[in-house]
C-alpha positions, 0 to 999 in steps of 0.5 A: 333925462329932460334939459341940456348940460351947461357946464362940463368937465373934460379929463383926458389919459395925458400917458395916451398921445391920441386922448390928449390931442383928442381932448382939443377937438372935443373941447373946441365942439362942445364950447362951440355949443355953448357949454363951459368946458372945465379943465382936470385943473379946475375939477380939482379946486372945486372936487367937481362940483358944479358940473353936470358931467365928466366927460373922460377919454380914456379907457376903465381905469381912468374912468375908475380914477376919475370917480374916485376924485369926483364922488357921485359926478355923473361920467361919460367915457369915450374910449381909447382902452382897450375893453371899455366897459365903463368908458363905453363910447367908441371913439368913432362915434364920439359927435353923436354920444357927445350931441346926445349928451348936451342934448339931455338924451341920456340915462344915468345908471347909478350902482353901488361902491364898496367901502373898505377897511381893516380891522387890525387887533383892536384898530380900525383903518379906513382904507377907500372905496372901489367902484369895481372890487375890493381884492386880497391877493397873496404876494407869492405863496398860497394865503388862506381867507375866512370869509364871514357873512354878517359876521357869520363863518362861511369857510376857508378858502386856501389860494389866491385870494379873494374878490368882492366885485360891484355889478360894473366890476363882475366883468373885471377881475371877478369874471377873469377869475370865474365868478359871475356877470351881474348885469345893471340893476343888480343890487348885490355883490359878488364874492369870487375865490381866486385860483382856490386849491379846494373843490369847494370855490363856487361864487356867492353873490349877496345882498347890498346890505350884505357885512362881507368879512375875509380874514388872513389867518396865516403868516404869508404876506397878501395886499389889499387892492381897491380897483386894481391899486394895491393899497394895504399890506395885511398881515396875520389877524388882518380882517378886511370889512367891505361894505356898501359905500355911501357913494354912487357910481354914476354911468351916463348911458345913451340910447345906443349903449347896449350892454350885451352886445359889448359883452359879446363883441369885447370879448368874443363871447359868441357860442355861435358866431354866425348866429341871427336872432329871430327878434329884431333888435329894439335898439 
């Protein structure tokens, strides 16, 4: 991307010591460039409009919540999480990604979200959007889920639950639970049973335009969670409708991101750890 910012938002995890005193130092360097810096304050009275980035400290979930409040603002996350997937900017490397950022030397990935809602008997709810995965999850006992693909009956599964997860959230929940990685670029979603007491529990992944139902044809109790955050209580009948959302998740990416070498580090996955490839790397 050509041009420099001009006007930023800063949002910092104020439950996190090290990313609120962080955030003095980062606000101090990015103004004495001569960029506006806007507080969580300011965001908030405008909805973040107006500004040409989001500039978070902290780990995923505040990344999450930070889209969800500022619909389709492209983000920066520095990382003081743990994983740091979408927050993918180490701290120690925070002056470079930042002097990358006001410089305009950056790529903004957008992927799809996914809408949500609940159809019970003859009542549509609007429940949210999530940006990584849309989830039934049974409060204690076993739950049965009825998928349907464009309103076509694919099976019952009995377990746990169910995951419809983006391309950004297939590394969450839905890779915990065995389902697959889509990488960037991906345009479709995957559908990941939970703990499913059957043999029949392979992963789909479909097409973005794709009408994904899950129906809870049994008496116990499951909730619904959208990134992480319970947010329904569904009962028997209960039909949850995801879709794409009209949204966009928008990643800012720097020439140094490199999503693979994440995926190996963040959580070992090395089959052969002193492996070297015989290409050298193009970034």
């Amino acid at each position: 991307m050509s041009g420099s910012m001009r006007d930023v938002g800063l949002v910092a995890a104020l439950s996190n010591h090290d990313a609120a005193t962080f955030a003095t130092d980062v606000r101090q360097w990015v103004e004495a460039r001569g960029c506006r810096v806007r507080d969580e304050a300011e965001l908030d009275a405008s909805g973040g409009a107006g500004v040409d980035a989001v500039v978070v400290l902290g780990g995923d979930g505040l990344m999450m919540r930070v889209a969800n409040r500022y619909a389709d603002v492209p983000l920066l996350g520095i990382n003081f999480g743990k994983v740091g997937f979408l927050a993918a900017v180490e701290r120690r490397d925070w002056v470079a990604a930042l002097g990358s950022l006001l410089d305009g030397d950056f790529v903004i990935e957008e992927g799809a979200t996914l809408a949500a809602s609940v159809q019970r008997d003859q009542t549509r709810l609007e429940v949210g959007w999530a940006i990584n995965d849309v989830v039934i999850r049974s409060d204690v006992r076993m739950i049965d889920v009825e998928l349907y693909l464009d309103a076509r009956y694919v099976n019952t599964y009995p377990g746990d639950g169910m995951i419809v997860a983006t391309p950004r959230g297939s590394t969450a929940y839905g890779m915990a639970a065995g389902g697959p990685v889509l990488t960037a670029g991906v345009r479709g979603f995957a559908i990941v049973p939970i703990s499913c007491h059957s043999p029949i529990r392979t992963p789909f992944v479909v097409a973005e335009d794709t009408t994904v139902e899950l129906l809870t044809p049994g008496e116990h109790e499951a909730s619904l969670v959208l990134d992480g955050r319970p947010t329904f209580a569904l009962g028997k009948g209960d039909t949850v409708l995801v879709r794409r959302g009209e949204h966009r998740f928008r990643l800012i990416t720097l020439p140094s991101t490199n999503f693979f070498e994440a995926f190996r580090t963040k959580f070992n996955f090395q089959i052969r750890p002193d492996a070297v490839p015989t290409r050298k790397p193009t970034r």
